[in-house]
PLY file of the C-alpha trace (Angstrom):
ply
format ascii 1.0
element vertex 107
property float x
property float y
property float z
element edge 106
property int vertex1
property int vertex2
end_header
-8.11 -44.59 2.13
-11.05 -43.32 -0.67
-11.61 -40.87 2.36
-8.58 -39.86 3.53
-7.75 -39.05 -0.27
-11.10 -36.99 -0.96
-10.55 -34.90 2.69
-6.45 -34.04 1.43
-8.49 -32.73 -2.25
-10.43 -30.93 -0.61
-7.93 -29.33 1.43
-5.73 -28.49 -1.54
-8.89 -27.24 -3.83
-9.88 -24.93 -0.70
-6.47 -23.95 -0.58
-5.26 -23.60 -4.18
-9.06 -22.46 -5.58
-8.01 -19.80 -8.11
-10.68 -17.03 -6.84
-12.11 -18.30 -3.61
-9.53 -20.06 -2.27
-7.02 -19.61 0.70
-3.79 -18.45 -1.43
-5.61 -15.69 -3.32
-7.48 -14.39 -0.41
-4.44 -13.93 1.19
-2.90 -12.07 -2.02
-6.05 -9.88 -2.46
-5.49 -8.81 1.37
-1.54 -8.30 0.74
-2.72 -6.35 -2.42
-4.86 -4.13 -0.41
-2.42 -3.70 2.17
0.60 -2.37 0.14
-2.16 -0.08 -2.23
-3.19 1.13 1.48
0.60 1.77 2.79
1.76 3.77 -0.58
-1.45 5.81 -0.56
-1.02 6.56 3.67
2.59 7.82 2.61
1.87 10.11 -0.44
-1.08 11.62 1.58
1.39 12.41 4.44
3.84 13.78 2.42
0.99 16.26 0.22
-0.61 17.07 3.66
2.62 18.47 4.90
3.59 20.21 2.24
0.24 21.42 2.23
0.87 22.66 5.57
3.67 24.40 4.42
6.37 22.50 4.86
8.43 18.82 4.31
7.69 15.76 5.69
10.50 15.53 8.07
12.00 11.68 8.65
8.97 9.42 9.42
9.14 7.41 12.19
7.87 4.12 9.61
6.20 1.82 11.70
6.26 -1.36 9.70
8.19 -3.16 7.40
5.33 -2.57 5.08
5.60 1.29 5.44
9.48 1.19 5.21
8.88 -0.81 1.72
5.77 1.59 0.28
8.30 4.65 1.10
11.01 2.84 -0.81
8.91 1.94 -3.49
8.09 5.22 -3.93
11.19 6.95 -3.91
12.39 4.28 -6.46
9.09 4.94 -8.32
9.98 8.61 -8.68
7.23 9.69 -6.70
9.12 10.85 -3.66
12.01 12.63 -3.32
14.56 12.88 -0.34
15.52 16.00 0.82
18.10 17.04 3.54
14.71 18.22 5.81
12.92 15.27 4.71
10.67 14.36 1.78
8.90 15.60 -1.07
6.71 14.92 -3.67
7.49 14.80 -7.33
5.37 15.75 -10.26
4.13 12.23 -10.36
4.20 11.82 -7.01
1.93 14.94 -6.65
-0.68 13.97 -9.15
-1.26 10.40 -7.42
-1.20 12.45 -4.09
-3.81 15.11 -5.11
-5.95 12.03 -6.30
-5.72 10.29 -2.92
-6.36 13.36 -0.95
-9.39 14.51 -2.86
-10.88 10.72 -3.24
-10.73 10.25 0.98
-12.28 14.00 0.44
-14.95 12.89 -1.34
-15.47 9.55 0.39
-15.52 11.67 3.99
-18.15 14.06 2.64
0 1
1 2
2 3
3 4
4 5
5 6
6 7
7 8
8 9
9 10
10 11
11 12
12 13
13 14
14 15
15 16
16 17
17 18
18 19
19 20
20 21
21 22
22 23
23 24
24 25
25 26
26 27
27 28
28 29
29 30
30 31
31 32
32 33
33 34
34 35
35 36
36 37
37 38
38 39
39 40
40 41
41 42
42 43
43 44
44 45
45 46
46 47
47 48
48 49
49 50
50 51
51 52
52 53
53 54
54 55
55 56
56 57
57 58
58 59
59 60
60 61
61 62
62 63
63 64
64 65
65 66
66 67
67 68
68 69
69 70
70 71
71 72
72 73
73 74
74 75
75 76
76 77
77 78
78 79
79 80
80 81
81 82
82 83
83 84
84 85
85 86
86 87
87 88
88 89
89 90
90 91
91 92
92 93
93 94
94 95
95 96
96 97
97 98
98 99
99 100
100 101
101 102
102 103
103 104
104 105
105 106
């Protein structure tokens, strides 16, 4: 019984552990995930205006994406159009600092 109630504390401490455990692993990925989803969205919509134009209606591939565009739109970053989206004020100074940091990071 000593050992069966040892192996289940174990379990829960490798599970619950507040840094290295299984719970906030998973959060820190999550975390990453939806920073990496918002970013991928502004950056599409600054490249096409770049380009000269709107981002027309995404084809969102996830229900990640679908919640990062959202997000942003409630955030007051993006802005729907009837040919699409653009990009606020705000919503263009967090884009110009994603584009230019994957600039620098690709140099």
């Amino acid at each position: 019984m000593i050992a069966v109630v040892l192996g289940l504390e174990y379990a829960a401490a490798a599970i619950l552990a507040l840094e290295d455990g299984g719970l906030a692993r998973l959060r820190a990925r999550l975390s990453l995930a939806w920073r990496v989803a918002r970013e991928d969205r502004l950056a599409a919509v600054w490249r096409a205006e770049e380009a000269g134009g709107e981002h027309g209606p995404a084809p969102w591939r996830s229900l990640l994406e679908r919640c990062a565009g959202w997000w942003l739109r409630a955030d007051g970053s993006l802005a729907r159009t009837p040919g699409g989206w653009r990009l606020s004020p705000r919503g263009r100074r967090d884009a110009e600092m994603v584009v230019r940091s994957h600039r620098l990071w690709e140099a």
